[in-house]
Biopython code that builds the backbone (N, CA, C, O; Angstrom):
import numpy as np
from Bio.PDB.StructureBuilder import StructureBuilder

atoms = [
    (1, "UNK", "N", (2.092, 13.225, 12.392)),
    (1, "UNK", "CA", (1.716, 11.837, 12.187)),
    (1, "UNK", "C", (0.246, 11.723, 11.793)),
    (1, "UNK", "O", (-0.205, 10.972, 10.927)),
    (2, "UNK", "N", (-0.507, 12.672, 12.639)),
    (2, "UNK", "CA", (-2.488, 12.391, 12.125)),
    (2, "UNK", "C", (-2.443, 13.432, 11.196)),
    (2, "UNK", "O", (-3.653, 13.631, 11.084)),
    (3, "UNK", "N", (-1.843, 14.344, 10.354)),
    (3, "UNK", "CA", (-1.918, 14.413, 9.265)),
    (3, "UNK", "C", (-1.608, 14.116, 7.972)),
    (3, "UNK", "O", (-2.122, 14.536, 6.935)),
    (4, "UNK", "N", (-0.601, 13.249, 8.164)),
    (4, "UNK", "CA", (0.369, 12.424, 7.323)),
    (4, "UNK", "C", (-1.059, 10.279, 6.910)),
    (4, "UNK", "O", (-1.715, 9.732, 6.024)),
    (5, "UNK", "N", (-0.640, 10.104, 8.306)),
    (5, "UNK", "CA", (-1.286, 9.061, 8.293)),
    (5, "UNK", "C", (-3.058, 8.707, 9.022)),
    (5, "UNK", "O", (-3.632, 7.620, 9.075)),
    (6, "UNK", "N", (-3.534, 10.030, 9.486)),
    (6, "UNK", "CA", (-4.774, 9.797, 9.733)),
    (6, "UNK", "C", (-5.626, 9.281, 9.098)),
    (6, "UNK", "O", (-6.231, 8.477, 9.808)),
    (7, "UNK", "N", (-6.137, 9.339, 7.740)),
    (7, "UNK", "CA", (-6.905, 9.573, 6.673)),
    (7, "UNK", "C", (-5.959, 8.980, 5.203)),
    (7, "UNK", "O", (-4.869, 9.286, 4.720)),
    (8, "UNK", "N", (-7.065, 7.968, 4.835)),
    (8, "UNK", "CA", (-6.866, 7.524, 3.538)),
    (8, "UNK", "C", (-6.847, 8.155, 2.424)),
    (8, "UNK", "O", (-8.000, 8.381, 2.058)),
    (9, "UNK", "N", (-6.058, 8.552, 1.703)),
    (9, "UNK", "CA", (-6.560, 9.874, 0.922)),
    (9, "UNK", "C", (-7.208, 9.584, -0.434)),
    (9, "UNK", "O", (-7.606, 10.419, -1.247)),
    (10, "UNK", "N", (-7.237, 8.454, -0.517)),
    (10, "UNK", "CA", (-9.067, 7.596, -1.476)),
    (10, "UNK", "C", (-10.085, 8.396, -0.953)),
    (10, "UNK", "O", (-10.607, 9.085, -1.829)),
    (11, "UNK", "N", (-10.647, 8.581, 0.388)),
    (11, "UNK", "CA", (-11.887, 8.656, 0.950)),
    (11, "UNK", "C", (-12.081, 10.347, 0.841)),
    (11, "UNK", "O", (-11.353, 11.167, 1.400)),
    (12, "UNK", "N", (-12.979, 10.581, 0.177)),
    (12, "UNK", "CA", (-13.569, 12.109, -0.092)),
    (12, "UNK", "C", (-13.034, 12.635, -1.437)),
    (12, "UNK", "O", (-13.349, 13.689, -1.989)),
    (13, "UNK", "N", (-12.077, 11.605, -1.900)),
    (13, "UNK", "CA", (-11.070, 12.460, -2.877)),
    (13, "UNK", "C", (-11.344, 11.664, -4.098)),
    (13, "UNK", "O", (-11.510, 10.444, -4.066)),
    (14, "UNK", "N", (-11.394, 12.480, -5.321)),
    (14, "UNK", "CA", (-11.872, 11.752, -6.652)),
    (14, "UNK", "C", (-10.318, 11.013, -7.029)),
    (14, "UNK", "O", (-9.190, 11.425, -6.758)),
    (15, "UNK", "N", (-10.675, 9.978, -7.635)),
    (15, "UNK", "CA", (-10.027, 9.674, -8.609)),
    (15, "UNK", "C", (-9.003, 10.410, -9.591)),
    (15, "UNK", "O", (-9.730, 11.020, -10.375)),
    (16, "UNK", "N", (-7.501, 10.680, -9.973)),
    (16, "UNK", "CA", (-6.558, 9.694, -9.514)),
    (16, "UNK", "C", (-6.282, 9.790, -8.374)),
    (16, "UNK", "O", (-6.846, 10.788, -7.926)),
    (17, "UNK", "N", (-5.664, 9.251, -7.577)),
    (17, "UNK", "CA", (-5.169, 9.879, -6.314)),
    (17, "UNK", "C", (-3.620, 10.004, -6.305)),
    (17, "UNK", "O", (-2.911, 9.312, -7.035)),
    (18, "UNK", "N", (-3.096, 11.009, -5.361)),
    (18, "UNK", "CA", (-1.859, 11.041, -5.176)),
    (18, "UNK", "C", (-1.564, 10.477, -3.755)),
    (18, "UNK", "O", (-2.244, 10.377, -2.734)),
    (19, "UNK", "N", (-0.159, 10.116, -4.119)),
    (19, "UNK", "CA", (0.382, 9.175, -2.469)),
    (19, "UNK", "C", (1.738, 9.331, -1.915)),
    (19, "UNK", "O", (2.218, 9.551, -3.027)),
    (20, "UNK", "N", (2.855, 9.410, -1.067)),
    (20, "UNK", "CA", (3.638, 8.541, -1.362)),
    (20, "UNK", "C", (3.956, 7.619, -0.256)),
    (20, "UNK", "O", (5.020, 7.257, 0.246)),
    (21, "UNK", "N", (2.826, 7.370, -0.047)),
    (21, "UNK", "CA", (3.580, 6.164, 1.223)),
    (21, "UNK", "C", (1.973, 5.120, 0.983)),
    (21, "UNK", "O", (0.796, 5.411, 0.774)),
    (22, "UNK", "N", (2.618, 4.040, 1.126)),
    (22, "UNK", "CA", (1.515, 3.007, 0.905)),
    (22, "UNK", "C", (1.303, 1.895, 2.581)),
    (22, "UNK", "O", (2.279, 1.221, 2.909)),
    (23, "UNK", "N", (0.634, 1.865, 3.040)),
    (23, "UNK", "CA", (-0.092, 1.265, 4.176)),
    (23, "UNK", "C", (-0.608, -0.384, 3.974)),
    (23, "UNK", "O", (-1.828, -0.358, 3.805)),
    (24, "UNK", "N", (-0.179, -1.546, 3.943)),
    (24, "UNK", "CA", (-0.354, -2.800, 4.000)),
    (24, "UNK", "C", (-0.124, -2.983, 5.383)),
    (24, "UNK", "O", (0.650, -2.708, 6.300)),
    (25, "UNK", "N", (-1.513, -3.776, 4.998)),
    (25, "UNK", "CA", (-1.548, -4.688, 6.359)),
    (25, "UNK", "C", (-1.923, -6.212, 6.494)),
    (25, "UNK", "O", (-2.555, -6.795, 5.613)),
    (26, "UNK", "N", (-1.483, -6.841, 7.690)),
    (26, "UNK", "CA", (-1.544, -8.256, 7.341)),
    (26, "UNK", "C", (-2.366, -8.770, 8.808)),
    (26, "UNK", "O", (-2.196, -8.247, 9.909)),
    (27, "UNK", "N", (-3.462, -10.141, 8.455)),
    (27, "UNK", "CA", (-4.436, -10.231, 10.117)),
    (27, "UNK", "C", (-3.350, -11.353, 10.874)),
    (27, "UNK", "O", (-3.386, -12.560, 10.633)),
    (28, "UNK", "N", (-2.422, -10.734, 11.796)),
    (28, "UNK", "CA", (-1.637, -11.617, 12.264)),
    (28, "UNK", "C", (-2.237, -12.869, 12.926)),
    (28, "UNK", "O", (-1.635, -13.907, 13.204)),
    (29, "UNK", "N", (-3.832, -12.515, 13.172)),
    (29, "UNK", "CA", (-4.537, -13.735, 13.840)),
    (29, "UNK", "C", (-4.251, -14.782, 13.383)),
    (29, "UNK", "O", (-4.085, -15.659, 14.231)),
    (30, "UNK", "N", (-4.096, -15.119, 12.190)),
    (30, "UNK", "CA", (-3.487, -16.138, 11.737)),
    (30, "UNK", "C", (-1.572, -16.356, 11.199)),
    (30, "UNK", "O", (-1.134, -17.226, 10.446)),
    (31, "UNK", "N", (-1.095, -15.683, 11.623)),
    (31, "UNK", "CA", (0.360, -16.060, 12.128)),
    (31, "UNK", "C", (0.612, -14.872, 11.281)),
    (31, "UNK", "O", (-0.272, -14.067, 10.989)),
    (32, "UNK", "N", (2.522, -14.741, 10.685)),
    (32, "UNK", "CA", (2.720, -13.280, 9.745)),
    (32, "UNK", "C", (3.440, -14.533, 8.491)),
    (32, "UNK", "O", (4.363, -15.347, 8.490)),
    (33, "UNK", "N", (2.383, -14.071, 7.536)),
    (33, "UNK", "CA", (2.815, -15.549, 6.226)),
    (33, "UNK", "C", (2.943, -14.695, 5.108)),
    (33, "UNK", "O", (2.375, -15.136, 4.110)),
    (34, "UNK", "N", (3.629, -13.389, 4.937)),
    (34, "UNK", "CA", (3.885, -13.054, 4.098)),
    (34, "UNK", "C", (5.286, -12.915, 3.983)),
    (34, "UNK", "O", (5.749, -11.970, 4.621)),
    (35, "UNK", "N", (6.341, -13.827, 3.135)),
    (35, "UNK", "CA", (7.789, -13.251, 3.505)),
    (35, "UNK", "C", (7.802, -12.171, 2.545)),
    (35, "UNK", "O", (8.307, -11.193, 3.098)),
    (36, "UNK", "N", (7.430, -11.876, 1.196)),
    (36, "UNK", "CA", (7.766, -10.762, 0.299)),
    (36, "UNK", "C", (6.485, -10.607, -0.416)),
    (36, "UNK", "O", (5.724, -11.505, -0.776)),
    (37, "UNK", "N", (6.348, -9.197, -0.582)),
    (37, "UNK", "CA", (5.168, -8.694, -1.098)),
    (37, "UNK", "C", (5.863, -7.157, -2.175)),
    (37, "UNK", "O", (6.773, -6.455, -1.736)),
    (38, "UNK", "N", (5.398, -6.978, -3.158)),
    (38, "UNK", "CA", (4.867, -5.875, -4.407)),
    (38, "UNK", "C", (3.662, -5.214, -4.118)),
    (38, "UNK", "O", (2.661, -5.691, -3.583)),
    (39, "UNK", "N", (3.859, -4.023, -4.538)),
    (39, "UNK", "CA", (2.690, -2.774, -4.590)),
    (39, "UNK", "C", (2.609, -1.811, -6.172)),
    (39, "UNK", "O", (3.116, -0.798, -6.655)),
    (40, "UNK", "N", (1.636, -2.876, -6.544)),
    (40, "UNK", "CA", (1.389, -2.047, -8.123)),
    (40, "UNK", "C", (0.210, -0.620, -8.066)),
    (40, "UNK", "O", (-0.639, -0.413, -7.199)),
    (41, "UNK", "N", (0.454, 0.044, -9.044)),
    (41, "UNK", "CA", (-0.365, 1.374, -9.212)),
    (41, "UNK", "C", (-0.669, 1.251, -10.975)),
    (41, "UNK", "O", (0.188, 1.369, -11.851)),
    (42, "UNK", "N", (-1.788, 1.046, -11.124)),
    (42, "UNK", "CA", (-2.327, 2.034, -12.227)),
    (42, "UNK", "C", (-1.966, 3.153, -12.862)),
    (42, "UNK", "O", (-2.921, 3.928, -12.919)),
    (43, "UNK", "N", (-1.031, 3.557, -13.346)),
    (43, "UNK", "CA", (-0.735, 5.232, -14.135)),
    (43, "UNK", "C", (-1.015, 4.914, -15.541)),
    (43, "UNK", "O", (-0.418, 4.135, -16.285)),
    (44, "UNK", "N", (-1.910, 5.568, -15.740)),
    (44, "UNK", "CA", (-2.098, 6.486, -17.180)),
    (44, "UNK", "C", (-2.755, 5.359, -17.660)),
    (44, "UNK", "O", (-2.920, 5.339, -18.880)),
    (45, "UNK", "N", (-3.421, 3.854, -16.635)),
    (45, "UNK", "CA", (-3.899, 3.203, -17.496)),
    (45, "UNK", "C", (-3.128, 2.273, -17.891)),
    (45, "UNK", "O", (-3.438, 1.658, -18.912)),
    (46, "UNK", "N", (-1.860, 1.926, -17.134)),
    (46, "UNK", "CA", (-0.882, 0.944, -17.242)),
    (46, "UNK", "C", (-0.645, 0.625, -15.798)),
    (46, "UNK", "O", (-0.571, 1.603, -15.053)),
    (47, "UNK", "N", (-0.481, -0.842, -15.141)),
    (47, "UNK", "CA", (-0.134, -1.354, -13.987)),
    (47, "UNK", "C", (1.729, -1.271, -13.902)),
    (47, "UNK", "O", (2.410, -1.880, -14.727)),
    (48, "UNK", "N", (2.202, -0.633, -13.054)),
    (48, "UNK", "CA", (3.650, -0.469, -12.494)),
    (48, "UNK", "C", (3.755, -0.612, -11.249)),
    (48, "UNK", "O", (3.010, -0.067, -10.435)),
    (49, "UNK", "N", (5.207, -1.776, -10.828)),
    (49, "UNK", "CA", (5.229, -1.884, -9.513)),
    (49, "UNK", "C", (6.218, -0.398, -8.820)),
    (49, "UNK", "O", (7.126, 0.209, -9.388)),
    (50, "UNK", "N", (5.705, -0.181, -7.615)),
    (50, "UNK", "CA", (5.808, 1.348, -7.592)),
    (50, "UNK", "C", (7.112, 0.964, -6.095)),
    (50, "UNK", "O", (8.155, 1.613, -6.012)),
    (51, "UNK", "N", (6.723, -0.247, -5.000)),
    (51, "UNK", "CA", (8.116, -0.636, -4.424)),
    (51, "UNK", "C", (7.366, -1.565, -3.393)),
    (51, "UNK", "O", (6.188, -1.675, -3.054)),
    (52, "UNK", "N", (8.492, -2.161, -3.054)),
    (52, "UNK", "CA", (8.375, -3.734, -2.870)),
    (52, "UNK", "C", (8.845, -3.939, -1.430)),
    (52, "UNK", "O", (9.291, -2.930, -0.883)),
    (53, "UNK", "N", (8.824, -4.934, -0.808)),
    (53, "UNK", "CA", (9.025, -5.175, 1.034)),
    (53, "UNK", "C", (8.960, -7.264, 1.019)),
    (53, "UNK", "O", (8.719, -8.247, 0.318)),
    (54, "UNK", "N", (9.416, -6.765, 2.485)),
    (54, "UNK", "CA", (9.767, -8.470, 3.465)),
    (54, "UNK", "C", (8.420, -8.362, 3.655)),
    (54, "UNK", "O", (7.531, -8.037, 2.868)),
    (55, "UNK", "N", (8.386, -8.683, 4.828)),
    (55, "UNK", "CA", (7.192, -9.218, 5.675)),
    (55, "UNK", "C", (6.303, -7.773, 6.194)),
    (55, "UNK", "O", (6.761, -6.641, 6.346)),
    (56, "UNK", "N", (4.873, -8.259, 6.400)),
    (56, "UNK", "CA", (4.066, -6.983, 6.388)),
    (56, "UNK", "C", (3.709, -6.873, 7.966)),
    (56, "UNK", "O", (3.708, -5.823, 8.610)),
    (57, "UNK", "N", (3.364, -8.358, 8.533)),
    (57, "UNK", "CA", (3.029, -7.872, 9.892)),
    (57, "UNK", "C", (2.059, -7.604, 10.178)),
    (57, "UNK", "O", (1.213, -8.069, 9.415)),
    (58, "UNK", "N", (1.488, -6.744, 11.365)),
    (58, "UNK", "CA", (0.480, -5.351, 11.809)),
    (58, "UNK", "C", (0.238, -4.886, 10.602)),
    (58, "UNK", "O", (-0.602, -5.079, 9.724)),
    (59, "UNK", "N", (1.277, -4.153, 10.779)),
    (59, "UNK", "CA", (1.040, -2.852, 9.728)),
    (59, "UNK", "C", (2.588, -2.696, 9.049)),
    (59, "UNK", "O", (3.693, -2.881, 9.559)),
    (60, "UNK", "N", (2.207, -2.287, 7.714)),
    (60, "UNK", "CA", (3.737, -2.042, 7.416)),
    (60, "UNK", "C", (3.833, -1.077, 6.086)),
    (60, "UNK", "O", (3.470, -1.507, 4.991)),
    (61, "UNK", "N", (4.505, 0.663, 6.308)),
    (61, "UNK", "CA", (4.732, 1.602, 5.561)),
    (61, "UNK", "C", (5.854, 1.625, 4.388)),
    (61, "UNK", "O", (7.008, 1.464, 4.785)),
    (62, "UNK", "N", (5.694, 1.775, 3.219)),
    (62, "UNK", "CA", (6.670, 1.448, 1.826)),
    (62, "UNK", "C", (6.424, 2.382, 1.179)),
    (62, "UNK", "O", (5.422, 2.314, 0.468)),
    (63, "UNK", "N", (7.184, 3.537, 1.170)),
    (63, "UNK", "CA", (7.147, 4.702, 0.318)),
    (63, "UNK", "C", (7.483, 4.366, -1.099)),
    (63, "UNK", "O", (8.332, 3.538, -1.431)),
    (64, "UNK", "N", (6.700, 5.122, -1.955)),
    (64, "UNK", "CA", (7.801, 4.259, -3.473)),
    (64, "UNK", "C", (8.624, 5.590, -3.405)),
    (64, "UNK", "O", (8.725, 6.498, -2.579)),
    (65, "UNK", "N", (9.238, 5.276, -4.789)),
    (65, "UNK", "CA", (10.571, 6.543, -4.924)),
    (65, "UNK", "C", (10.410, 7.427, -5.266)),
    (65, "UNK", "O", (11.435, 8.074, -5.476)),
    (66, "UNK", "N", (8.960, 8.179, -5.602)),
    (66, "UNK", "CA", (8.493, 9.377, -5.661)),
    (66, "UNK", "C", (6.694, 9.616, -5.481)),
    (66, "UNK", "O", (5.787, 8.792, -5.602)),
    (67, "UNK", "N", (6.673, 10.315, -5.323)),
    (67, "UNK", "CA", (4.915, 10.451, -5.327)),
    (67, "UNK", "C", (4.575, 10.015, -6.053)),
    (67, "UNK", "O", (5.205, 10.107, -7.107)),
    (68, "UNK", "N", (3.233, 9.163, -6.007)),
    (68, "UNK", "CA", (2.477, 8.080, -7.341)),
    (68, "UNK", "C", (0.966, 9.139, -7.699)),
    (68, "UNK", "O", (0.580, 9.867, -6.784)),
    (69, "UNK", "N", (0.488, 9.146, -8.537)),
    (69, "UNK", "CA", (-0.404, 9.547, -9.227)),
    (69, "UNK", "C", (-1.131, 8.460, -10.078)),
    (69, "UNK", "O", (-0.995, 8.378, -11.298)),
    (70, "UNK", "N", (-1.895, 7.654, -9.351)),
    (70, "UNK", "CA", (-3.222, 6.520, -9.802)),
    (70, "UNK", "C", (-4.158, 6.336, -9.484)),
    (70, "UNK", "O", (-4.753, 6.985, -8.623)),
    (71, "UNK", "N", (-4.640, 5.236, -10.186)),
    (71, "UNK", "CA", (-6.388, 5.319, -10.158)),
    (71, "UNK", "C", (-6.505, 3.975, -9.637)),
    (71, "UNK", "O", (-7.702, 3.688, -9.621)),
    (72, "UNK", "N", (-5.964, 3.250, -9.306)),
    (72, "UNK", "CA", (-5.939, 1.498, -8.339)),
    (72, "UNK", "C", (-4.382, 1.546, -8.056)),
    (72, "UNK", "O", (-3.340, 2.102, -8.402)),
    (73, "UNK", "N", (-4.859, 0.693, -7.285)),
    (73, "UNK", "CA", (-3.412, 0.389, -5.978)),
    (73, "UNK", "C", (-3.938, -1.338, -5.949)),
    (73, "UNK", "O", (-5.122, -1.612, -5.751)),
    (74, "UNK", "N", (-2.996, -2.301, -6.148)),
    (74, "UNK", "CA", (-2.942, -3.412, -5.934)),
    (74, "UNK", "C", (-1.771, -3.923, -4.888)),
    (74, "UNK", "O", (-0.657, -3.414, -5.009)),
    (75, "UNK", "N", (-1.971, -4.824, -3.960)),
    (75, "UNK", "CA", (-0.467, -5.529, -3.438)),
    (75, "UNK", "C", (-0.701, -7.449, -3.754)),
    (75, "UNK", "O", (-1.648, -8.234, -3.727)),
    (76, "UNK", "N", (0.803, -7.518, -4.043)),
    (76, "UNK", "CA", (0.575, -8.893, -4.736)),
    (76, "UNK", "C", (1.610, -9.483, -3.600)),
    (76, "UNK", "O", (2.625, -8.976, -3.124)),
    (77, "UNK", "N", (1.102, -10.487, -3.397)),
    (77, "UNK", "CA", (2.094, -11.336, -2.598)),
    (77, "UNK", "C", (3.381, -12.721, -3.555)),
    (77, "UNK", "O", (3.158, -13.846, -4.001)),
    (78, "UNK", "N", (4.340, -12.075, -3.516)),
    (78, "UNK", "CA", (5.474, -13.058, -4.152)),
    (78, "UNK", "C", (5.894, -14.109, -3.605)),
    (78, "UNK", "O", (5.907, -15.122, -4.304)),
    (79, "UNK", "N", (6.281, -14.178, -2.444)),
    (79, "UNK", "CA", (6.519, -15.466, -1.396)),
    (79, "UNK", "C", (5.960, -15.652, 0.214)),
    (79, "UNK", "O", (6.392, -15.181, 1.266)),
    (80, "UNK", "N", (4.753, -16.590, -0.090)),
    (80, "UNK", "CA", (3.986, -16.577, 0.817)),
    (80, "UNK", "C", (4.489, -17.533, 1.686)),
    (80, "UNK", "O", (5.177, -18.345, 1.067)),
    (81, "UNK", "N", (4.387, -17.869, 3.443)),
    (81, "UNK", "CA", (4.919, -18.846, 3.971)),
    (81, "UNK", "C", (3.948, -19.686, 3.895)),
    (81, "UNK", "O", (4.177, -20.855, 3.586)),
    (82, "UNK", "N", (2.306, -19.105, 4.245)),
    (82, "UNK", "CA", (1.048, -19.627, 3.755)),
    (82, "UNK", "C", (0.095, -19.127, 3.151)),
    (82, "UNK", "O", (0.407, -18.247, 2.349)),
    (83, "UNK", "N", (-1.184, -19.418, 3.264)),
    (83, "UNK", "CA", (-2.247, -18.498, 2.806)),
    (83, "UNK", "C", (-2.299, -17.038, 3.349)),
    (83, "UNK", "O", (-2.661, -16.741, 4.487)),
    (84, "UNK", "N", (-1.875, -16.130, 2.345)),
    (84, "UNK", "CA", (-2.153, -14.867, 2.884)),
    (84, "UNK", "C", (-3.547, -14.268, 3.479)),
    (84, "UNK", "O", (-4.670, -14.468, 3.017)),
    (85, "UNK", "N", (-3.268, -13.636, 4.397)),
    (85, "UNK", "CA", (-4.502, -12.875, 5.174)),
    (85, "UNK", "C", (-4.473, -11.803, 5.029)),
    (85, "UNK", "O", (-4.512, -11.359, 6.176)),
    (86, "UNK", "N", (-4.400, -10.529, 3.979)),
    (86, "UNK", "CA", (-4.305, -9.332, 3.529)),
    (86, "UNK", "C", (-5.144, -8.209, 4.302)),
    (86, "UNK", "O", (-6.290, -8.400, 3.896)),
    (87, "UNK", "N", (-5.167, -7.477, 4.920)),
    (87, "UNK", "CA", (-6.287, -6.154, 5.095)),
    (87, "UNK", "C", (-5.767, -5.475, 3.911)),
    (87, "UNK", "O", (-4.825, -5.606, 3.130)),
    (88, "UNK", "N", (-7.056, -4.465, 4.149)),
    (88, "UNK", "CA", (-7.316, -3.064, 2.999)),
    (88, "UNK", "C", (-6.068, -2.360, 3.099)),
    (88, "UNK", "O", (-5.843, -2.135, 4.288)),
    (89, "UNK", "N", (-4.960, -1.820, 2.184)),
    (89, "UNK", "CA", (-4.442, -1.032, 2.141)),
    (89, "UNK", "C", (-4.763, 0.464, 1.889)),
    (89, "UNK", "O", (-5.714, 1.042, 1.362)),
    (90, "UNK", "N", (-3.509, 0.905, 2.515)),
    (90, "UNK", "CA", (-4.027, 2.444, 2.896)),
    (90, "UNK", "C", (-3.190, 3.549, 1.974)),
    (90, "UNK", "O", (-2.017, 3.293, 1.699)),
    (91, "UNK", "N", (-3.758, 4.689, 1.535)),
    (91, "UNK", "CA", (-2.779, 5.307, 0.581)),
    (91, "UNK", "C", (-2.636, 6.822, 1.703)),
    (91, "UNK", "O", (-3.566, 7.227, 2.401)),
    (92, "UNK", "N", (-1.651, 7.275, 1.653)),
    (92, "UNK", "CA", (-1.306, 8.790, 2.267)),
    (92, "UNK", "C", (-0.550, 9.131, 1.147)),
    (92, "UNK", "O", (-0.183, 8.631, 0.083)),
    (93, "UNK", "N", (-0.402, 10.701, 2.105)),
    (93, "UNK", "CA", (0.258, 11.968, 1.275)),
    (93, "UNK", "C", (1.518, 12.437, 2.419)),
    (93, "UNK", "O", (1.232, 12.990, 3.481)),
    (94, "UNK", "N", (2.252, 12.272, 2.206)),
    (94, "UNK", "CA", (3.162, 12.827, 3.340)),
    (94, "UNK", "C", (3.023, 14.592, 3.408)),
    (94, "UNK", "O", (3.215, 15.255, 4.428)),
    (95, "UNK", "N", (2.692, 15.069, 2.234)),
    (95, "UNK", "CA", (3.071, 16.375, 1.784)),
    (95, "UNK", "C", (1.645, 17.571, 2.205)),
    (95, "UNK", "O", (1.577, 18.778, 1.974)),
    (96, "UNK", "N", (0.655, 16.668, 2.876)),
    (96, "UNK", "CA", (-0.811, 16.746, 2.264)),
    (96, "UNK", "C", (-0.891, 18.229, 3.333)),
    (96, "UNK", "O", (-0.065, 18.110, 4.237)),
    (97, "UNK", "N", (-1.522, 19.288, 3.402)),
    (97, "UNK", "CA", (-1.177, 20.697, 3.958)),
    (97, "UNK", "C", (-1.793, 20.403, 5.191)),
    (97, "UNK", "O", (-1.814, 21.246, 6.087)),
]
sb = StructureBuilder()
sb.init_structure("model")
sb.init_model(0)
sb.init_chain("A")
sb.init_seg("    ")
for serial, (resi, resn, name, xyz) in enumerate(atoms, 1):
    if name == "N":
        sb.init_residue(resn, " ", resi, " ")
    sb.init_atom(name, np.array(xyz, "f"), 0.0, 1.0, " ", f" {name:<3s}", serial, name[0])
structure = sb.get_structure()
């Protein structure tokens, strides 16, 4: 688990990065107002949604369907109940040695 999900694998690591599990999070302090949310990636210099979820919560893990290889990570919110409260998303490597 703390090698999988300890460490952002942005931080120390150049540009593109590899992933396959993506880390959203939501500040429940203000209630959970995300019903559906998208997770786009950057490849090759083109934005692709890489996989998609309900509600985010705490914390909430969305592997896409294969390892991603990009240079930005966006999450877009599709149906909000209200104003979204987003934290920083997190990128891992499941595979990482």
């Amino acid at each position: 688990m703390r090698r999988t999900y300890g460490t952002d694998v942005r931080k120390g690591n150049p540009v593109p990065y590899t992933f396959d599990r993506v880390a959203v999070r939501e500040d429940i302090r203000h209630g959970q107002r995300v019903e559906r949310f998208a997770v786009g990636a950057r490849i090759s210099g083109t934005w692709r949604r890489i996989t998609e979820g309900t509600t985010i919560g705490r914390r909430h893990i969305r592997p896409p369907a294969a390892p991603v290889t990009a240079t930005s990570v966006r999450v877009k919110v599709l149906q909000p109940r209200a104003a979204p409260h987003l934290g920083t998303a997190a990128l891992h490597l499941s595979t990482a040695p």
